[in-house]
N, CA, C and O atoms as a Maestro MAE file, in Angstrom:
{
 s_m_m2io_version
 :::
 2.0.0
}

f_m_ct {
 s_m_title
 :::
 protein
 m_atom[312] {
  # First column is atom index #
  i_m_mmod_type
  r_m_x_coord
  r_m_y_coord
  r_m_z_coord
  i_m_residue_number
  s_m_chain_name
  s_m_pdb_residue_name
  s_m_pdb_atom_name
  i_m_atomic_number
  :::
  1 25 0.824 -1.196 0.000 1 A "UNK " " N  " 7
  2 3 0.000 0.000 0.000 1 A "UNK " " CA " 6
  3 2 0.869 1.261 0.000 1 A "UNK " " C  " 6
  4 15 0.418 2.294 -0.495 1 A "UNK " " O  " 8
  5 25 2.164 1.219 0.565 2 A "UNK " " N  " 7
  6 3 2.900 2.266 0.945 2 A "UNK " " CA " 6
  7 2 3.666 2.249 -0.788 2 A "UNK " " C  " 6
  8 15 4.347 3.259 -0.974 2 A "UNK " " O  " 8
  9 25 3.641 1.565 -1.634 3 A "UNK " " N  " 7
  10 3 4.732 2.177 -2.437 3 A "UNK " " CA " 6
  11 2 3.219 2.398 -3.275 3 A "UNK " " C  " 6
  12 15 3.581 2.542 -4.443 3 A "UNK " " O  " 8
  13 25 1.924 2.480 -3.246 4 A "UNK " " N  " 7
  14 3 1.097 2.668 -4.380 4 A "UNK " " CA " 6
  15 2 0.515 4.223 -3.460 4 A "UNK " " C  " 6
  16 15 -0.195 5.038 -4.051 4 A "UNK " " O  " 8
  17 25 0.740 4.337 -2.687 5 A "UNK " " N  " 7
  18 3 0.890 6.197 -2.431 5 A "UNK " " CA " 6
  19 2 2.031 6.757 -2.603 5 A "UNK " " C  " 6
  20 15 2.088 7.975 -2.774 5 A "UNK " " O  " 8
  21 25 3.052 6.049 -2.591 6 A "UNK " " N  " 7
  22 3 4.017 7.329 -3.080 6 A "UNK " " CA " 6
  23 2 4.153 7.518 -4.651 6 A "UNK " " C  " 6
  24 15 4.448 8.560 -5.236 6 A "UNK " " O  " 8
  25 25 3.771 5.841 -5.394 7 A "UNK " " N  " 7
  26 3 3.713 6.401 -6.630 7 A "UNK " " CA " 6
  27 2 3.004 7.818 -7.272 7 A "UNK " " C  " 6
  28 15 3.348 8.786 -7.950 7 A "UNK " " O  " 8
  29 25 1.514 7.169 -6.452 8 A "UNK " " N  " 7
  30 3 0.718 8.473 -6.613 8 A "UNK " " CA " 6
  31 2 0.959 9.787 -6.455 8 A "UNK " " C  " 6
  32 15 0.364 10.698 -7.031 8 A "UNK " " O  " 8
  33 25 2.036 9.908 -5.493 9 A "UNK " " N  " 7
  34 3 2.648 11.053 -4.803 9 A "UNK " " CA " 6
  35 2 3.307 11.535 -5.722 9 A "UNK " " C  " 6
  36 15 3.227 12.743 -5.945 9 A "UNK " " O  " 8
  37 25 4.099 10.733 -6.462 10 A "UNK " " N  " 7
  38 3 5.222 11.161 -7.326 10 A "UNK " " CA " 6
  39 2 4.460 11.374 -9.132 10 A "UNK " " C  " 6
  40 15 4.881 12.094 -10.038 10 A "UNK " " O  " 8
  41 25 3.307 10.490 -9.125 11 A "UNK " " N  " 7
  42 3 2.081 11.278 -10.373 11 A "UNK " " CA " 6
  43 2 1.526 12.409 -10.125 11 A "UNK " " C  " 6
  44 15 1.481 13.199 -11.069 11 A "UNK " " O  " 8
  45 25 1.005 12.787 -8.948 12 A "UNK " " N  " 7
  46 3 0.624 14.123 -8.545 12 A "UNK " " CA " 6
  47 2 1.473 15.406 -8.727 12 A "UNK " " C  " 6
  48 15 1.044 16.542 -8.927 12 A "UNK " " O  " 8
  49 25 3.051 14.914 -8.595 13 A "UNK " " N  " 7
  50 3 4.098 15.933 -8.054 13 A "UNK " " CA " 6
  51 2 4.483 16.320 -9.866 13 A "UNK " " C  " 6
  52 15 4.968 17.306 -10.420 13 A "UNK " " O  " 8
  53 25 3.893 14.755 -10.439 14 A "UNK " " N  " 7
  54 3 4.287 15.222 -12.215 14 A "UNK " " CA " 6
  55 2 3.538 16.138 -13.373 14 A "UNK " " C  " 6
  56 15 3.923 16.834 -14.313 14 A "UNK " " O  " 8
  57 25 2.016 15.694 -12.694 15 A "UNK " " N  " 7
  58 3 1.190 15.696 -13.009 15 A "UNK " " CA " 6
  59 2 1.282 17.912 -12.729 15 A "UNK " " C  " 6
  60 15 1.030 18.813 -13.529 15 A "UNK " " O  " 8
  61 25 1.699 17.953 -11.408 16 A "UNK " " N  " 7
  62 3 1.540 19.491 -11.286 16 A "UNK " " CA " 6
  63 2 2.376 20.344 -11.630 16 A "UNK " " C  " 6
  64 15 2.277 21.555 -11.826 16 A "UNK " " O  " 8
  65 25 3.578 19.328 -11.722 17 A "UNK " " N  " 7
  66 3 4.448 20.321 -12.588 17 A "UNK " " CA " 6
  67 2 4.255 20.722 -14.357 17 A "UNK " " C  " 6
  68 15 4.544 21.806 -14.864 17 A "UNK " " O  " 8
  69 25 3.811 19.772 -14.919 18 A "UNK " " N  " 7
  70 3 3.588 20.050 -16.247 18 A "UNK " " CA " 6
  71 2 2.017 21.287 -16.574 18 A "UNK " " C  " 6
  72 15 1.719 22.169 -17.380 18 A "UNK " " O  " 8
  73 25 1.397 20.598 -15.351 19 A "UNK " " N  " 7
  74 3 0.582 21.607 -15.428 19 A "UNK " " CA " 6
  75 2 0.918 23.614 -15.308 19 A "UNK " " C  " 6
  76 15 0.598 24.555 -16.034 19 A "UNK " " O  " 8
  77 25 1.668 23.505 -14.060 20 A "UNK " " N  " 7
  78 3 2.701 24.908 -14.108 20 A "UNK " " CA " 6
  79 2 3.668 25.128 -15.243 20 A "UNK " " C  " 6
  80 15 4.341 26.157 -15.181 20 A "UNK " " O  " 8
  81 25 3.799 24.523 -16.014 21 A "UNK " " N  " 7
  82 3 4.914 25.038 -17.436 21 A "UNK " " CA " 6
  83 2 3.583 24.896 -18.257 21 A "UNK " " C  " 6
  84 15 3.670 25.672 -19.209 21 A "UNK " " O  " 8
  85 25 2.409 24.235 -18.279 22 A "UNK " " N  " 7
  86 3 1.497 24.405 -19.352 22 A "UNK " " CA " 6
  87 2 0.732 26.080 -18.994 22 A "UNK " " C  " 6
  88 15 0.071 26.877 -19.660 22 A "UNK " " O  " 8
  89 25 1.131 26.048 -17.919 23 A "UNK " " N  " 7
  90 3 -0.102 27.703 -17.971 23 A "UNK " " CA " 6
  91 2 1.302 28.727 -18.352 23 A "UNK " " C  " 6
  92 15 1.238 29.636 -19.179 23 A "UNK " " O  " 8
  93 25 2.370 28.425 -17.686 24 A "UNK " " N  " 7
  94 3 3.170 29.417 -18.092 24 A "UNK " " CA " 6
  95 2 3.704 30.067 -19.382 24 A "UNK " " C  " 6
  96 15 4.031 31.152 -19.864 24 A "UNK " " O  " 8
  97 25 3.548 28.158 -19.771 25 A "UNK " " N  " 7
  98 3 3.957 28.708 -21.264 25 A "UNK " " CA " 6
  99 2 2.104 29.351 -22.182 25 A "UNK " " C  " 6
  100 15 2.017 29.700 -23.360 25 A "UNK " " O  " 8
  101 25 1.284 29.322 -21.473 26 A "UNK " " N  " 7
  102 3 -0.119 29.827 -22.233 26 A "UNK " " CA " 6
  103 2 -0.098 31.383 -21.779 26 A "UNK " " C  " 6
  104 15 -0.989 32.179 -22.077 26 A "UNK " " O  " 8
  105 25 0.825 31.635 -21.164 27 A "UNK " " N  " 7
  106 3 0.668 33.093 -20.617 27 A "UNK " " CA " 6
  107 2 2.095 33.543 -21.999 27 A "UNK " " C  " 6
  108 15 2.107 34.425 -22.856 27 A "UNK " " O  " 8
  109 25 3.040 32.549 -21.671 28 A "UNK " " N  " 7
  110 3 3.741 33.110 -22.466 28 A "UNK " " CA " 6
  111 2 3.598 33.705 -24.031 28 A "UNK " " C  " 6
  112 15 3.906 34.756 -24.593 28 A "UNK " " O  " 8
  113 25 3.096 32.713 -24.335 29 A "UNK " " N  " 7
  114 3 2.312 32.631 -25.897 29 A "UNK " " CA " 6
  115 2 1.419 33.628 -26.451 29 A "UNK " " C  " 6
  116 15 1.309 33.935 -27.638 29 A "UNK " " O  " 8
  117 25 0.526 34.300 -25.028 30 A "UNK " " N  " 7
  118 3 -0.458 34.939 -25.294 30 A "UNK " " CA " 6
  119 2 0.166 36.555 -25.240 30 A "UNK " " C  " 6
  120 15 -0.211 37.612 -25.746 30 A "UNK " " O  " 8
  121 25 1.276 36.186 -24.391 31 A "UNK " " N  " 7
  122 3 1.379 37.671 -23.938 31 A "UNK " " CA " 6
  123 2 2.318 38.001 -26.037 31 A "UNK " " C  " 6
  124 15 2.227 38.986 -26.768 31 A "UNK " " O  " 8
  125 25 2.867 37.025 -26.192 32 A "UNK " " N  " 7
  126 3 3.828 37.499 -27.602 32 A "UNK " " CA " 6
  127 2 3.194 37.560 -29.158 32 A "UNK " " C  " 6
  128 15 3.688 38.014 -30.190 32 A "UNK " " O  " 8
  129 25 1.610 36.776 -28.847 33 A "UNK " " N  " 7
  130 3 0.566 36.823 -29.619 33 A "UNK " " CA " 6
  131 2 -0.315 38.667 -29.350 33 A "UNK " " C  " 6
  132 15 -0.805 39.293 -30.289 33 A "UNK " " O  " 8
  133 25 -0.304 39.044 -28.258 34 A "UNK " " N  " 7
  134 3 -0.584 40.439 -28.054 34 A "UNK " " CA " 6
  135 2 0.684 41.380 -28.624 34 A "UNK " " C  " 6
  136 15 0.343 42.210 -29.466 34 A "UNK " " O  " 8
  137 25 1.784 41.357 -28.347 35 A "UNK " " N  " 7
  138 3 2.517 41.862 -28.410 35 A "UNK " " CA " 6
  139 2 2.980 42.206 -30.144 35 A "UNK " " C  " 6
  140 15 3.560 43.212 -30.551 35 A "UNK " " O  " 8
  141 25 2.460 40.903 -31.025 36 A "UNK " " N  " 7
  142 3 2.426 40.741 -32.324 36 A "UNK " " CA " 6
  143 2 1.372 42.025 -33.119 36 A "UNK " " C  " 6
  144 15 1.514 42.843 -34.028 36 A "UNK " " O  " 8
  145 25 0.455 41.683 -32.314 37 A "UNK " " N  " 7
  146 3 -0.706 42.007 -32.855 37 A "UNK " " CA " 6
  147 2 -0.844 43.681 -32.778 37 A "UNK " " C  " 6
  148 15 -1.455 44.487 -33.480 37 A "UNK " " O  " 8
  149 25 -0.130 43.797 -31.790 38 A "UNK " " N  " 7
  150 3 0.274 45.491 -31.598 38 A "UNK " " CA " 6
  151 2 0.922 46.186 -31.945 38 A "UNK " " C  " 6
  152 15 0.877 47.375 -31.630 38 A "UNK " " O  " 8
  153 25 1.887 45.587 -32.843 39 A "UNK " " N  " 7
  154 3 2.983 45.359 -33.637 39 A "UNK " " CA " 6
  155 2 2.312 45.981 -35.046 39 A "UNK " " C  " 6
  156 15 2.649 47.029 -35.596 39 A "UNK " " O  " 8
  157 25 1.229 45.007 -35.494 40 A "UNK " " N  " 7
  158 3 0.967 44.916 -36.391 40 A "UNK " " CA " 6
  159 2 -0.103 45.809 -37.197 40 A "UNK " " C  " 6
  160 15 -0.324 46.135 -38.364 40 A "UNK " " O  " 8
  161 25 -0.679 46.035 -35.826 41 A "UNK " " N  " 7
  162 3 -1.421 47.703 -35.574 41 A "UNK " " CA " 6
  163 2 -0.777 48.749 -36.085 41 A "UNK " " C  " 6
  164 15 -0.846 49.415 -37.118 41 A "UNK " " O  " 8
  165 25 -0.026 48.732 -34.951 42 A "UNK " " N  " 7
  166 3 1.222 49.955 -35.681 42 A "UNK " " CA " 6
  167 2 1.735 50.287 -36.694 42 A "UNK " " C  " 6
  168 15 1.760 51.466 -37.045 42 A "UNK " " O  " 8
  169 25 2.309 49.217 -37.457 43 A "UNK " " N  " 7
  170 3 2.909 48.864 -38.595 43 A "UNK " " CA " 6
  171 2 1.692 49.348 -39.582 43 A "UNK " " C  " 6
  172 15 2.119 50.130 -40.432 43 A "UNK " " O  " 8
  173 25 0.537 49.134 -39.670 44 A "UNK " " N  " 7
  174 3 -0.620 49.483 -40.360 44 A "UNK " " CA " 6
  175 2 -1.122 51.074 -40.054 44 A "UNK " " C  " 6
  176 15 -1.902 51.723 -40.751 44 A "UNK " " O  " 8
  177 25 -0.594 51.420 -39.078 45 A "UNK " " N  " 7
  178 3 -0.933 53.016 -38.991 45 A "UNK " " CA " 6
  179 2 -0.033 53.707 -39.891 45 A "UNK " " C  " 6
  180 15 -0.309 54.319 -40.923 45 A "UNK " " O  " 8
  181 25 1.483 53.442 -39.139 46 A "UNK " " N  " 7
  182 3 2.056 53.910 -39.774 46 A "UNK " " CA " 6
  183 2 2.490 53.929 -41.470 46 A "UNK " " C  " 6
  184 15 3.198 54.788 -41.995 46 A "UNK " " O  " 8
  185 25 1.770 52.558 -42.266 47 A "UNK " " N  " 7
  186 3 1.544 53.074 -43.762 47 A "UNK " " CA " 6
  187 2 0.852 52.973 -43.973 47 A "UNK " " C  " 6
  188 15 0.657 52.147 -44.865 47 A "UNK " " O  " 8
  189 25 -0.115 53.587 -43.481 48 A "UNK " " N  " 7
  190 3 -1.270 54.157 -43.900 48 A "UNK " " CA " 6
  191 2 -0.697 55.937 -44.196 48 A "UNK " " C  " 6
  192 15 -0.783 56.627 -45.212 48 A "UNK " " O  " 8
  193 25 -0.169 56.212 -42.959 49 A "UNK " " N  " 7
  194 3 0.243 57.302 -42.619 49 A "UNK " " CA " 6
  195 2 1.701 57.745 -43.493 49 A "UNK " " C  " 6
  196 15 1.888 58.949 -43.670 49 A "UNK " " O  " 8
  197 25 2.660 56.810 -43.997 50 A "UNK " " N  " 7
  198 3 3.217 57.227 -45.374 50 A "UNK " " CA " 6
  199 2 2.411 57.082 -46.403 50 A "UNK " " C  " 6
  200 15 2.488 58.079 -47.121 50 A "UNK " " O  " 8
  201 25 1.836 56.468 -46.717 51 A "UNK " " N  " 7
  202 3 0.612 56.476 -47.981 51 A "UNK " " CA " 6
  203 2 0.020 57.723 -47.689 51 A "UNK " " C  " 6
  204 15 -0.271 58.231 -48.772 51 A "UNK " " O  " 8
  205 25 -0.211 58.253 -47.025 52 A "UNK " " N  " 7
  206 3 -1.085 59.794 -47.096 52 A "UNK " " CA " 6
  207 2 0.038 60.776 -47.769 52 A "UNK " " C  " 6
  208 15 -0.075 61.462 -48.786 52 A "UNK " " O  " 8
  209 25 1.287 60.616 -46.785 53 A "UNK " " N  " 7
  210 3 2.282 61.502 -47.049 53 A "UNK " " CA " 6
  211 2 2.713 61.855 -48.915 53 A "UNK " " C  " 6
  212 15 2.829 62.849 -49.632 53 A "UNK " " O  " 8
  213 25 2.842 60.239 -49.066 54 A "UNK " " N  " 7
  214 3 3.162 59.931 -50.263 54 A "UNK " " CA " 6
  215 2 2.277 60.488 -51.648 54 A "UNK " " C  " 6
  216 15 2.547 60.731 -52.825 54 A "UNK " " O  " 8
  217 25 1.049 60.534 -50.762 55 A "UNK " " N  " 7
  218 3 -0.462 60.913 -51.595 55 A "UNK " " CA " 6
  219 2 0.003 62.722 -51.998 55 A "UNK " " C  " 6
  220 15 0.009 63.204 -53.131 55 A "UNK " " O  " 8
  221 25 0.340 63.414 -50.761 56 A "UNK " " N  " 7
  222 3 0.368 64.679 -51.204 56 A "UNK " " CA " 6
  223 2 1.365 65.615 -51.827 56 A "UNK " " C  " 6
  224 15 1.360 66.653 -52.489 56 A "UNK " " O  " 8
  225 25 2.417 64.573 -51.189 57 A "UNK " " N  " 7
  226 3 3.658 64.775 -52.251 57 A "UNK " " CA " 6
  227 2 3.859 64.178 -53.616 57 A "UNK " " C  " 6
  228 15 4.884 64.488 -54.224 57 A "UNK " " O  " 8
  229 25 3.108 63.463 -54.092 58 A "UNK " " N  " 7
  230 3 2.911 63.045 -55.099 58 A "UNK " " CA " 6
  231 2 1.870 64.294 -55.823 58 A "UNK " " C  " 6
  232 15 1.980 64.724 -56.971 58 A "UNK " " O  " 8
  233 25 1.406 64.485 -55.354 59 A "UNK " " N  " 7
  234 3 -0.222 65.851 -55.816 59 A "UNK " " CA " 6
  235 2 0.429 67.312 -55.921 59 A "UNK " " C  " 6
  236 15 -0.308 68.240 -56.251 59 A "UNK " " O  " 8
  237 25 1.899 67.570 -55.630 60 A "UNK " " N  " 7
  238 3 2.143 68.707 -55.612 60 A "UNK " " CA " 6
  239 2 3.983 68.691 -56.008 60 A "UNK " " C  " 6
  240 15 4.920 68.284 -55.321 60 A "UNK " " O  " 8
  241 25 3.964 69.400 -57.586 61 A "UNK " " N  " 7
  242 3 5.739 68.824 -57.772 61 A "UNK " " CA " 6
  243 2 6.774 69.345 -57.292 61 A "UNK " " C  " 6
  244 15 7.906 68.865 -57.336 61 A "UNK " " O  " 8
  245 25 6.159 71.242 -56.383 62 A "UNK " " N  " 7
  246 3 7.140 72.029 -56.184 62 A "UNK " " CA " 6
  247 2 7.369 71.538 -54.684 62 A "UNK " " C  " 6
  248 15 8.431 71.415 -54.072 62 A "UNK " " O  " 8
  249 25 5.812 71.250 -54.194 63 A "UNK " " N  " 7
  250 3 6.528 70.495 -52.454 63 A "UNK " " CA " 6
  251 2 6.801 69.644 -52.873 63 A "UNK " " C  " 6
  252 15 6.474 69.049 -51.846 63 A "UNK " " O  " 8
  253 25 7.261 68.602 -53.706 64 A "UNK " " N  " 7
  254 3 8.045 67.075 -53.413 64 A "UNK " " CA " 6
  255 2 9.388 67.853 -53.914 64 A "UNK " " C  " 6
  256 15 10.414 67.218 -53.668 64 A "UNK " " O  " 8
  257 25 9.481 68.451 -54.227 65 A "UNK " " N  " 7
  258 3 11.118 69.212 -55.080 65 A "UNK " " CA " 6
  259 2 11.531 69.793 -53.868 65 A "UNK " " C  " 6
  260 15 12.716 69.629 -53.576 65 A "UNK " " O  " 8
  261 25 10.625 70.611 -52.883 66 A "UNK " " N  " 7
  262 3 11.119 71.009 -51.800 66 A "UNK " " CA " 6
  263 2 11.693 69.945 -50.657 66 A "UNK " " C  " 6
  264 15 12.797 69.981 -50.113 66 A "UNK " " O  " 8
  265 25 10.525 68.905 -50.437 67 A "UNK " " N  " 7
  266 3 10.576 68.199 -49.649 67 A "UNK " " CA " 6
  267 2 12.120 66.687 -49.956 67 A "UNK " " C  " 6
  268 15 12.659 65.934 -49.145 67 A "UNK " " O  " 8
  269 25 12.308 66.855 -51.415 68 A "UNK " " N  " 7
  270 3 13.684 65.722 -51.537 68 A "UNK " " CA " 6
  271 2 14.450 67.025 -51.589 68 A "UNK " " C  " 6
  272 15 15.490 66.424 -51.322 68 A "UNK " " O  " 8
  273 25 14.882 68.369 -51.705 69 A "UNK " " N  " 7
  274 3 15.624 68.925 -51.136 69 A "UNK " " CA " 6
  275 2 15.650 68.999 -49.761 69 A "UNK " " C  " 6
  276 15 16.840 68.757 -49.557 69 A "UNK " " O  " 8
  277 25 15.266 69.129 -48.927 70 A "UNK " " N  " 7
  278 3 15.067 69.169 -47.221 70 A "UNK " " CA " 6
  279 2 15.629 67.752 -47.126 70 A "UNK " " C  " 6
  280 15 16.666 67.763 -46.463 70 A "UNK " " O  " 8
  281 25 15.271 66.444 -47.597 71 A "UNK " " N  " 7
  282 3 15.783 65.668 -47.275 71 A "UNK " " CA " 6
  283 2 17.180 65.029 -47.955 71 A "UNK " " C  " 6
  284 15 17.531 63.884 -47.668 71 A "UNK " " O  " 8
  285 25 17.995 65.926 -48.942 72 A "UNK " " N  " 7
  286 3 19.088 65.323 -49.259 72 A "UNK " " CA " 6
  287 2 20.306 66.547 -47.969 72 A "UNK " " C  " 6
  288 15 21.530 66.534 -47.834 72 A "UNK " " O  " 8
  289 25 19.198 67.453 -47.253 73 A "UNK " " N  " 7
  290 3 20.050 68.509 -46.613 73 A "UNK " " CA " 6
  291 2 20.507 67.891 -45.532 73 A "UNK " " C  " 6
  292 15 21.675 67.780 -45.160 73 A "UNK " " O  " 8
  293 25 18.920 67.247 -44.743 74 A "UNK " " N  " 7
  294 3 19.432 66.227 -43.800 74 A "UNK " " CA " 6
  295 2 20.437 65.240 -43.678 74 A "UNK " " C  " 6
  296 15 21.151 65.009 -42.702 74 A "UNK " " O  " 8
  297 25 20.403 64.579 -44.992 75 A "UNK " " N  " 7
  298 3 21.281 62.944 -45.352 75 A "UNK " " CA " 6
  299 2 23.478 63.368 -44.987 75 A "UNK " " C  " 6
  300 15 24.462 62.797 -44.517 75 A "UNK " " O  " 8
  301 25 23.034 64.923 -45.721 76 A "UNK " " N  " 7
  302 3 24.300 65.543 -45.850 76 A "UNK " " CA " 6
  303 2 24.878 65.742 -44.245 76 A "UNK " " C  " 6
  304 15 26.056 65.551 -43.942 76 A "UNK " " O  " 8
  305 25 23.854 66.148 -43.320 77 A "UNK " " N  " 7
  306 3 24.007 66.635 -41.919 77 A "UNK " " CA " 6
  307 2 24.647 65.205 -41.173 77 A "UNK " " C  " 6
  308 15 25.570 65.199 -40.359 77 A "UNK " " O  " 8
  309 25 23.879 63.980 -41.691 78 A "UNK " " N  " 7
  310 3 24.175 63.210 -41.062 78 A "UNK " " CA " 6
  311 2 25.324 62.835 -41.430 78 A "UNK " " C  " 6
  312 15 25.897 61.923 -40.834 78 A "UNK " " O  " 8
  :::
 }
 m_bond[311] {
  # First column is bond index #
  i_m_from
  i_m_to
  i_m_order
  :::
  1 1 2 1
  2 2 3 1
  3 3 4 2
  4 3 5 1
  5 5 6 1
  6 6 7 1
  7 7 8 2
  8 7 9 1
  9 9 10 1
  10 10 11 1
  11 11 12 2
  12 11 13 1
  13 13 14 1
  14 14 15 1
  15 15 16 2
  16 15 17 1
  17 17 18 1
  18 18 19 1
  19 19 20 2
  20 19 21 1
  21 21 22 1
  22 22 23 1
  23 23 24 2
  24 23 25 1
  25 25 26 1
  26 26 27 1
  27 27 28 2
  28 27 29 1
  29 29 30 1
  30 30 31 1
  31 31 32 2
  32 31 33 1
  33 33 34 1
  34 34 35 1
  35 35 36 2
  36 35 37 1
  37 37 38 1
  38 38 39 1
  39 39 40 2
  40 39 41 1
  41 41 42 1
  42 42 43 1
  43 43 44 2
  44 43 45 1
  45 45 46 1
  46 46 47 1
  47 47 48 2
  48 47 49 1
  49 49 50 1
  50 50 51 1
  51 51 52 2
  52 51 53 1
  53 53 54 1
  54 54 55 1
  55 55 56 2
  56 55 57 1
  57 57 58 1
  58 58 59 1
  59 59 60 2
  60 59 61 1
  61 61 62 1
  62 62 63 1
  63 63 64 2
  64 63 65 1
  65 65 66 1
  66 66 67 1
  67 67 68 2
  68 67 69 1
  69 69 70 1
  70 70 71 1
  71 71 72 2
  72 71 73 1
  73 73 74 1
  74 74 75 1
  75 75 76 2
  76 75 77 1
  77 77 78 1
  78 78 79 1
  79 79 80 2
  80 79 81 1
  81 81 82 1
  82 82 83 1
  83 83 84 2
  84 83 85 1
  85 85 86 1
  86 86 87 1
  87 87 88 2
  88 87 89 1
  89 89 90 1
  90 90 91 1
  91 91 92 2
  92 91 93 1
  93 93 94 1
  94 94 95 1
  95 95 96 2
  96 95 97 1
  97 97 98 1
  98 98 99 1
  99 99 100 2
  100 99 101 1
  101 101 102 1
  102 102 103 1
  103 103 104 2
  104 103 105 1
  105 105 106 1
  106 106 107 1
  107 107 108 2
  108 107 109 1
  109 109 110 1
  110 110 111 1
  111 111 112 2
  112 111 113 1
  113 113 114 1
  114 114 115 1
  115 115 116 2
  116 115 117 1
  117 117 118 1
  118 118 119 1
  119 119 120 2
  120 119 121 1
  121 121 122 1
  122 122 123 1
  123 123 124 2
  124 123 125 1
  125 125 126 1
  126 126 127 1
  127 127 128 2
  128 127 129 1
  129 129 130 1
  130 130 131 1
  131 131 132 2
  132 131 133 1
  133 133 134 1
  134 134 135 1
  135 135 136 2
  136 135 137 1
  137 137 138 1
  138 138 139 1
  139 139 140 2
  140 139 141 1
  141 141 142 1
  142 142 143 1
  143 143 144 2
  144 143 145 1
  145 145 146 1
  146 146 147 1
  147 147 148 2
  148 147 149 1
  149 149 150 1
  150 150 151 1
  151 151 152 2
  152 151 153 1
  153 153 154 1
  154 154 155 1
  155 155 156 2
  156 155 157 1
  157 157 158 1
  158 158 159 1
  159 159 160 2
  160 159 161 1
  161 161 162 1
  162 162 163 1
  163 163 164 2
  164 163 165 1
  165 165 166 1
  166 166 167 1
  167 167 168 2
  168 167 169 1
  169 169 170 1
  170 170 171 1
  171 171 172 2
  172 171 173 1
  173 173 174 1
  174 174 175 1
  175 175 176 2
  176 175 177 1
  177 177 178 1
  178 178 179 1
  179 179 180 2
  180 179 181 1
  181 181 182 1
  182 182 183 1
  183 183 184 2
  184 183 185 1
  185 185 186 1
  186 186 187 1
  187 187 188 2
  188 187 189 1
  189 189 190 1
  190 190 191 1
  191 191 192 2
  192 191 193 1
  193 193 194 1
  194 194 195 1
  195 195 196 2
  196 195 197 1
  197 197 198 1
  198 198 199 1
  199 199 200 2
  200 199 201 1
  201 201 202 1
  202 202 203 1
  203 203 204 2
  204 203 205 1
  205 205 206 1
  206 206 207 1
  207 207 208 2
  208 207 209 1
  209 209 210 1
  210 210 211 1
  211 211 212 2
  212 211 213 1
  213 213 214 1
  214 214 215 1
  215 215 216 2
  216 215 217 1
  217 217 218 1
  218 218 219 1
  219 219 220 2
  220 219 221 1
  221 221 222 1
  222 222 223 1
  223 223 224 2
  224 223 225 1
  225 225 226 1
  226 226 227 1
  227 227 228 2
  228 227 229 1
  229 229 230 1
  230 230 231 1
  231 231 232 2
  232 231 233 1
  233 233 234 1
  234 234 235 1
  235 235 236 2
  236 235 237 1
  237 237 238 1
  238 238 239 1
  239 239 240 2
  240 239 241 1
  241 241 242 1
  242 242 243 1
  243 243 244 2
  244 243 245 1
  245 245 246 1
  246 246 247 1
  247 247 248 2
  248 247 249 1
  249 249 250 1
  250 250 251 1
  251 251 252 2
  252 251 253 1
  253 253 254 1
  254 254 255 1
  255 255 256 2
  256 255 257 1
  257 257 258 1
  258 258 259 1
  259 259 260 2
  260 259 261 1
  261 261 262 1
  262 262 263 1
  263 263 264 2
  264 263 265 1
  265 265 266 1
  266 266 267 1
  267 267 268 2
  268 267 269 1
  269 269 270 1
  270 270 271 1
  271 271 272 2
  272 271 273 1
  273 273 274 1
  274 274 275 1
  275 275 276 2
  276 275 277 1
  277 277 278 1
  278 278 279 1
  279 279 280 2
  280 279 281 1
  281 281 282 1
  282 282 283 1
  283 283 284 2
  284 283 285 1
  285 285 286 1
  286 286 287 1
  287 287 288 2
  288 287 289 1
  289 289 290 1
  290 290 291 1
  291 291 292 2
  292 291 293 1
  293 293 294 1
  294 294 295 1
  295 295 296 2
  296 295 297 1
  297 297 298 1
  298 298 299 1
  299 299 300 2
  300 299 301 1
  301 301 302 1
  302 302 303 1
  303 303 304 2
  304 303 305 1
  305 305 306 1
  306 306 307 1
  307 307 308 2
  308 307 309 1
  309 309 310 1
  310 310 311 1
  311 311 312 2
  :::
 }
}
């Protein structure tokens, strides 16, 4: 009787550890599945937000002439 409780003891002790790396790793997963996804948000604002840019500098030839001058002034600075 004594070695069919400690087996049990030692299924329980297995049984709870896999369970603690199964939630940890479901926290883990979830938190880098959020972290993706916010990512990906962003990434979608922001070209959206060069696509606008692109929209009005494209619509106007003396600001895009201005605006790749301003930016070959910068390139030079750097």
């Amino acid at each position: 009787m004594e070695g069919i409780r400690t087996k049990m003891n030692t299924v329980d002790k297995i049984v709870n550890e896999i369970s603690q790396k199964l939630a940890s790793s479901i926290v883990e997963a979830t938190n880098y599945k959020v972290l993706y996804e916010e990512a990906s948000e962003e990434y979608q604002r922001l070209n959206e937000l060069l696509s606008k840019f692109n929209d009005v500098l494209d619509s106007d030839k003396d600001l895009k002439d201005l605006f790749d001058e301003a930016a070959q002034k910068l390139e030079k600075e750097q």
